[in-house]
Every structure is written in C-alpha cells, then in structure tokens.
C-alpha positions as CSV (number, residue, x, y, z in Angstrom):
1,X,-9.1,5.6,6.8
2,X,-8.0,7.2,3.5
3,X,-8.2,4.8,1.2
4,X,-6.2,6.6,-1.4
5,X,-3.2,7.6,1.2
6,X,-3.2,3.4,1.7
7,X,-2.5,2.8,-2.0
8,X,0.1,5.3,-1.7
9,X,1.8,3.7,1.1
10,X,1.1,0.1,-0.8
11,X,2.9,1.7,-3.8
12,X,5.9,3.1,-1.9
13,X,6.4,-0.3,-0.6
14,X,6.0,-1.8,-3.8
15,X,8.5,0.4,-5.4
16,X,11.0,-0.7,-2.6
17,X,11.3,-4.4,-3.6
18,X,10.3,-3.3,-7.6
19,X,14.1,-3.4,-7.6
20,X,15.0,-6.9,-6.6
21,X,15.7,-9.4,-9.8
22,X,13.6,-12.0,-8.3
23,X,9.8,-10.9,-8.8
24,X,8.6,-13.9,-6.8
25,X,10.6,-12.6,-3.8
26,X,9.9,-9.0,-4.5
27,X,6.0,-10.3,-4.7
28,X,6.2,-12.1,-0.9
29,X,8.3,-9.3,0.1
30,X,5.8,-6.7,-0.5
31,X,3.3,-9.1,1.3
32,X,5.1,-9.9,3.9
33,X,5.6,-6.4,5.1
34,X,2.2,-5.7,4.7
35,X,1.6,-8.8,6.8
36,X,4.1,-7.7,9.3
37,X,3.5,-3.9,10.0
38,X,-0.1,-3.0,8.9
39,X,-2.7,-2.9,11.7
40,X,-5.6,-5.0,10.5
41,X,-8.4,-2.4,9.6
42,X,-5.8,-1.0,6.7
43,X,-5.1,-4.0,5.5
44,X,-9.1,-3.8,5.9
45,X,-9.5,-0.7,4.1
46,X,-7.2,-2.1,1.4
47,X,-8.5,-4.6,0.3
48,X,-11.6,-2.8,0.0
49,X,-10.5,-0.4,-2.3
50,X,-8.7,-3.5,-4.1
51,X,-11.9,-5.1,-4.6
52,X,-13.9,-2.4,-5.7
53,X,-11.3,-1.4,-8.6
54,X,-10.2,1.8,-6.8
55,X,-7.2,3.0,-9.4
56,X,-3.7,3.4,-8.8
57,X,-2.6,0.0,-7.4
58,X,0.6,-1.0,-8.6
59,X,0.7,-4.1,-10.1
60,X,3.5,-5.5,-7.7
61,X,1.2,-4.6,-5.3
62,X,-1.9,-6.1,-7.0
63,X,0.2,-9.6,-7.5
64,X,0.7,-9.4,-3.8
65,X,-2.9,-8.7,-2.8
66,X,-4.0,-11.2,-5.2
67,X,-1.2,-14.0,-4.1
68,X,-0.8,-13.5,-0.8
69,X,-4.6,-12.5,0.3
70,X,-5.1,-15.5,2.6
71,X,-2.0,-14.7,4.7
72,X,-3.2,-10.3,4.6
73,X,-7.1,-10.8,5.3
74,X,-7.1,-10.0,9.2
75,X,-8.7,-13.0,11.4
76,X,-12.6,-11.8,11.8
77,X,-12.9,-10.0,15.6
C-alpha cells in the first residue's frame, strides 16, 4: 500500500473539516471517518508512516492520529 497516496487521502480529509470553527470537532471528525471507512491495513500502513516521521502529514491529521490512536489501531487478527 502506498504510503504516500495514504497521507494524501489523510490530508484531503483533513482539509474537509480544516474548515469547521470547532478544532476539537474537526479533530474527532477527521478520526472518526478514518475510523469509519478505512479498511484496517491502511489505517495499518498509516500509522506506520506516522510513526516513522514520513513527511507531509497535516497537522489536523497528526492531532487525530495522535488523539484518537486507540479508537484507529485495528484489533490484532
């Protein structure tokens, strides 16, 4: 899985709730659709290019990796 096309997804999502006034909804928001509509192994294959410092992460995104990690890190198989 492309790592790189991930963060661009991530980023496009991000930039949807970027607009809301509330960054604390706009945070769980990009979470929650993360949550909702990514299969596991790219939420996977995010977080490992999360963890290893891959650039290009927004930073609405990283608060909602960071935040929300418990809720996005798929149950073990």
């Amino acid at each position: 899985m492309d790592q790189h096309h991930l963060i661009e997804m991530a980023n496009q999502i991000g930039g949807f709730f970027e607009s809301m006034p509330d960054r604390e909804e706009a945070t769980a928001g990009v979470a929650d659709h993360i949550r909702r509509f990514w299969e596991p192994r790219m939420r996977r294959a995010l977080y490992a290019a999360f963890d290893t410092g891959t650039p290009g992460i927004s930073e609405i995104v990283s608060n909602a990796l960071t935040k929300y990690r418990e809720q996005l890190t798929p149950v073990a198989a």
